[in-house]
SENUBA-111411 format. One record per residue (C-alpha): residue number from 1; residue in one letter; z, x, y. Coordinates in steps of 0.1 Angstrom, whole numbers, plus 5000, padded with zeros to 4 digits. Layout:
N
<r i="NUM" aa="A" w="Z" u="X" v="Y"/>
...
% end
This chain:
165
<r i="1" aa="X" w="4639" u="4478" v="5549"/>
<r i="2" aa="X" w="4674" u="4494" v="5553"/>
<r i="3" aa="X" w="4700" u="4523" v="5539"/>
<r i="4" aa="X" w="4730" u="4507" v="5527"/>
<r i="5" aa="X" w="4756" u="4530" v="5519"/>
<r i="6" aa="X" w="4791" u="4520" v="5505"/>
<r i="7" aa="X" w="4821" u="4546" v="5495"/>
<r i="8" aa="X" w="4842" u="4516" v="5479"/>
<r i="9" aa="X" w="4874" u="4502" v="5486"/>
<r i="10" aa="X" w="4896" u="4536" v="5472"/>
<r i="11" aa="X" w="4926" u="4542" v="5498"/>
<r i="12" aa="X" w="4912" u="4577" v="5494"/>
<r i="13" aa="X" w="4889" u="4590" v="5523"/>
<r i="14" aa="X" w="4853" u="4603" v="5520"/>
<r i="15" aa="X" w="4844" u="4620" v="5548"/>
<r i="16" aa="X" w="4824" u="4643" v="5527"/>
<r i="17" aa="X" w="4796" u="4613" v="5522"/>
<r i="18" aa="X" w="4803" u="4594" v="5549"/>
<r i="19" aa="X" w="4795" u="4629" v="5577"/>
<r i="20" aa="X" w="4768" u="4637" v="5551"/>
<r i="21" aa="X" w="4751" u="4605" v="5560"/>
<r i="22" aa="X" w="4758" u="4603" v="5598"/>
<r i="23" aa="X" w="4742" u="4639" v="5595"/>
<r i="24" aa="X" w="4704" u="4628" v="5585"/>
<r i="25" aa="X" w="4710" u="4589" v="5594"/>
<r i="26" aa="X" w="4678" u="4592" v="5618"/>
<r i="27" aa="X" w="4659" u="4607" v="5591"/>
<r i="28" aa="X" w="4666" u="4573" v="5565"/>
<r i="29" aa="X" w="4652" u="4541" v="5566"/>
<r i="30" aa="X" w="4665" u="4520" v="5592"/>
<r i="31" aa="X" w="4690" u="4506" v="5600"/>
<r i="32" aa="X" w="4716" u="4524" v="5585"/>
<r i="33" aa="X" w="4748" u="4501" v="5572"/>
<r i="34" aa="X" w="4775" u="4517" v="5563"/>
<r i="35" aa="X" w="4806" u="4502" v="5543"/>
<r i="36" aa="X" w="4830" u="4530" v="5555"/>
<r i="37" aa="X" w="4863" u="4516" v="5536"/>
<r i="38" aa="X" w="4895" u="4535" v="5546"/>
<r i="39" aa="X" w="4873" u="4565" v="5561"/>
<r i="40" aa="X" w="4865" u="4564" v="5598"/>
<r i="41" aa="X" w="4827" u="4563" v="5607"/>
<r i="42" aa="X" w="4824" u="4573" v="5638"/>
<r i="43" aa="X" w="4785" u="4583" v="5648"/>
<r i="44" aa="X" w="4751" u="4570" v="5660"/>
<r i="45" aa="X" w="4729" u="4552" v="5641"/>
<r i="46" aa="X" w="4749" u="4534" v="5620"/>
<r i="47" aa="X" w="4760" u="4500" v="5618"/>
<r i="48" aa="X" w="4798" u="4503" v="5605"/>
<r i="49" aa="X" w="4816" u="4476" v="5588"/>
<r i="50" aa="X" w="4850" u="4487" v="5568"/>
<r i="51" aa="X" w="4847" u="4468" v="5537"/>
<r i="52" aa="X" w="4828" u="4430" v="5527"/>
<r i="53" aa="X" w="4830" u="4408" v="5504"/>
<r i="54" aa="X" w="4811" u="4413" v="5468"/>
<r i="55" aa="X" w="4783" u="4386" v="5479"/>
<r i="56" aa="X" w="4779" u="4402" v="5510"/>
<r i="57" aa="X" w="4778" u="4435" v="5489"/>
<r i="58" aa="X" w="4751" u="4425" v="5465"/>
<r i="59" aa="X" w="4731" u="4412" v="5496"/>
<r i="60" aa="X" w="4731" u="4447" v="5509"/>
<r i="61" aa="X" w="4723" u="4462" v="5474"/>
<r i="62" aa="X" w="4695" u="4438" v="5468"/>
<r i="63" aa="X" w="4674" u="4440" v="5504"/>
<r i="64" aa="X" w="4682" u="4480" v="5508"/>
<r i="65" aa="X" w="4653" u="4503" v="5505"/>
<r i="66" aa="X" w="4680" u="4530" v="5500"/>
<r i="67" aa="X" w="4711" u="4532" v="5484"/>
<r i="68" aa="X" w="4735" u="4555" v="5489"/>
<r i="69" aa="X" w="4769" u="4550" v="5468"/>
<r i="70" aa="X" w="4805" u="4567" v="5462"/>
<r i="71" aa="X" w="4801" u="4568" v="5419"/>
<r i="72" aa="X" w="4822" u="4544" v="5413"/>
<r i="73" aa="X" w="4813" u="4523" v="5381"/>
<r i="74" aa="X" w="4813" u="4488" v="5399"/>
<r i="75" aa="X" w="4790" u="4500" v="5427"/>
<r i="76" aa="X" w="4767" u="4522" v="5407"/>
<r i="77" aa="X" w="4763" u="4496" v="5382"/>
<r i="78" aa="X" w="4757" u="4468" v="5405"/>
<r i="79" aa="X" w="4726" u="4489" v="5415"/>
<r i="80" aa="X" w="4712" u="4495" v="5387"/>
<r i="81" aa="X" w="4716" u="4459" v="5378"/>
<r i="82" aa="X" w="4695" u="4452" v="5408"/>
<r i="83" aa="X" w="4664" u="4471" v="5393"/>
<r i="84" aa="X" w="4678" u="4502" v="5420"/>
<r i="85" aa="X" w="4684" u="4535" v="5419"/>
<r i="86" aa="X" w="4707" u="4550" v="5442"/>
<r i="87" aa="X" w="4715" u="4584" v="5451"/>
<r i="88" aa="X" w="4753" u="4586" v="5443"/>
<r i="89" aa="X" w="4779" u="4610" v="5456"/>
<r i="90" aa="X" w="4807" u="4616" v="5433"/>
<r i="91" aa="X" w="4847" u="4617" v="5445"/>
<r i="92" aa="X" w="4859" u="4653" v="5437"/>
<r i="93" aa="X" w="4899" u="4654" v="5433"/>
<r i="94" aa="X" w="4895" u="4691" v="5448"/>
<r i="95" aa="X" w="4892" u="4679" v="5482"/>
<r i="96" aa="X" w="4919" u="4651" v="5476"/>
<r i="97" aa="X" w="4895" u="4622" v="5470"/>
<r i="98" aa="X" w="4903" u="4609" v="5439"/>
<r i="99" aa="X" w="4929" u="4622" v="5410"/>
<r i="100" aa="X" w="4903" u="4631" v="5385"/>
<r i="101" aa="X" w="4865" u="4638" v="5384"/>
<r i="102" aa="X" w="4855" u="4610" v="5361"/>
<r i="103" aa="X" w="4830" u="4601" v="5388"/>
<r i="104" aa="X" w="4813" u="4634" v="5386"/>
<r i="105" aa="X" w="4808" u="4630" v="5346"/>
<r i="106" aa="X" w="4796" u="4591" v="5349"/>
<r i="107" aa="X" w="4768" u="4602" v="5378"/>
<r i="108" aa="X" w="4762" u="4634" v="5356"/>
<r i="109" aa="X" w="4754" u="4607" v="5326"/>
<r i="110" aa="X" w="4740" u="4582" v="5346"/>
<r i="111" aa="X" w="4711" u="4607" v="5365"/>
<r i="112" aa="X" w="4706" u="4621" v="5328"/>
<r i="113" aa="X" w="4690" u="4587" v="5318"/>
<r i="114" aa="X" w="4674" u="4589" v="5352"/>
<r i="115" aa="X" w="4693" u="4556" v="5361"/>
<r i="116" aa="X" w="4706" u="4574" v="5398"/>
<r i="117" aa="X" w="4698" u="4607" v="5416"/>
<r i="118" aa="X" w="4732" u="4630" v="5418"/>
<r i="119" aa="X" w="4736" u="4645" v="5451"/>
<r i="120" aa="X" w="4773" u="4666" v="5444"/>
<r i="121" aa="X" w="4775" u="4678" v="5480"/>
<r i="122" aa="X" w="4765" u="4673" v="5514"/>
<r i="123" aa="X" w="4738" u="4693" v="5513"/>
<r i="124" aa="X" w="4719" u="4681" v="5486"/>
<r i="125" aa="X" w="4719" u="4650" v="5498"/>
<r i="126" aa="X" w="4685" u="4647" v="5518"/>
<r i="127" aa="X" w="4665" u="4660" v="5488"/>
<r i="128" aa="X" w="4681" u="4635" v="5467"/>
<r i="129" aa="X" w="4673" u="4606" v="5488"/>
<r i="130" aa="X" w="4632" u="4621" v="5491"/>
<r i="131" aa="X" w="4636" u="4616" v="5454"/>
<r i="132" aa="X" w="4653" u="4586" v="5454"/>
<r i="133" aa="X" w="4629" u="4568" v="5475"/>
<r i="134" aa="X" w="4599" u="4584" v="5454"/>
<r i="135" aa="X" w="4610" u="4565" v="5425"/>
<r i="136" aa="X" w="4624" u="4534" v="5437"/>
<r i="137" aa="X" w="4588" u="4533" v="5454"/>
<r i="138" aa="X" w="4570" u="4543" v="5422"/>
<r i="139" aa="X" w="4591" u="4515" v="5402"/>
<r i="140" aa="X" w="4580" u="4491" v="5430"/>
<r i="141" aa="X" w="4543" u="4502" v="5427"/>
<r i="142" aa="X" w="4546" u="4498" v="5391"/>
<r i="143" aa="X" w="4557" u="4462" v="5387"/>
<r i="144" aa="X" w="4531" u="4455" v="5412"/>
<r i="145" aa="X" w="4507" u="4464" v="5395"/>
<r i="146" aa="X" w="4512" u="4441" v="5360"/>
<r i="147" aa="X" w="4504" u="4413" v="5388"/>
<r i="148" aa="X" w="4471" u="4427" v="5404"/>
<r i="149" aa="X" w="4459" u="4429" v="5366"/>
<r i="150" aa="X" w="4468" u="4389" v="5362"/>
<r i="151" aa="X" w="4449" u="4384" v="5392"/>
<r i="152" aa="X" w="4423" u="4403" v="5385"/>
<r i="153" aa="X" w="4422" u="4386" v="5354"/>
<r i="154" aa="X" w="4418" u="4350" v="5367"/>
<r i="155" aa="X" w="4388" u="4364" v="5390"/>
<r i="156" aa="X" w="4372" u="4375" v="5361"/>
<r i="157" aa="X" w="4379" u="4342" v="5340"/>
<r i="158" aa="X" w="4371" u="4321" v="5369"/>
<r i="159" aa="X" w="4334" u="4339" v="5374"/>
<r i="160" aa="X" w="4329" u="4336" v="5336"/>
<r i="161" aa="X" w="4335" u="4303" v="5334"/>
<r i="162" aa="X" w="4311" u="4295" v="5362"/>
<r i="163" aa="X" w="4284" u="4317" v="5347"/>
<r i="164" aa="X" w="4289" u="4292" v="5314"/>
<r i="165" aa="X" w="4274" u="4262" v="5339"/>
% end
């Protein structure tokens, strides 16, 4: 299992996510890959690549234990096309990283319908990914379990049918 984390290909820096991660990589599932983009990524722990191809994207996103994504719309919904959800870190145009804040309001819809958990800064970025990884692992458990009960199910049939001898 791994963290995959991806900030997108915006010319844009995010240091804010990208430090935030480097910050508690020792503490997430491991390895750590991060898509880093056009901001540097300069730390232990990490494996860095600056951007990949979509193939190589939806590899990541499909194998990761964790995700942790920029809000952008093509990554976030990628995700949650994969049957994940990922902790996302909007882009704030405050601190230069994007001209608007539409990222904020799609993650602010988005973790209403509990499709991803929001983590708006740094620092709530370790209790989001506890959470995130408590329901990824609970969705996991869950579609598990529809496949004990089928074999269950053919136990029980199986012993039925050779009580009918």
């Amino acid at each position: 299992m791994t963290t995959f984390v991806s900030v997108g290909n915006a010319t844009q820096s995010f240091s804010r996510l990208i430090d935030a991660v480097l910050n508690i990589a020792p503490q997430l599932p491991q390895p750590v890959v991060v898509q880093h983009g056009n901001t540097i990524c300069q730390g232990v722990g990490c494996v860095a690549q600056t951007f990949m191809e979509m193939e190589e994207f939806g590899q990541f996103v499909a194998q990761a234990e964790l995700l942790i994504l920029h809000a952008g719309a093509g990554s976030v919904i990628h995700a949650i096309q994969a049957g994940k959800i990922p902790v996302v870190m909007p882009r704030f145009a405050k601190y230069g990283e994007l001209v608007d804040d539409h990222q904020l309001e799609f993650a602010r819809a988005l973790a209403e319908m509990g499709k991803v958990v929001l983590a708006k800064e740094p620092d709530d970025l370790i209790d989001a990914v506890a959470e995130a990884l408590k329901r990824q692992r609970s969705i996991r458990a869950s579609h598990e379990t529809p496949r004990m009960v089928g074999l269950i199910g053919g136990v029980l049939r199986e012993y039925a049918q050779g009580l009918g001898r």
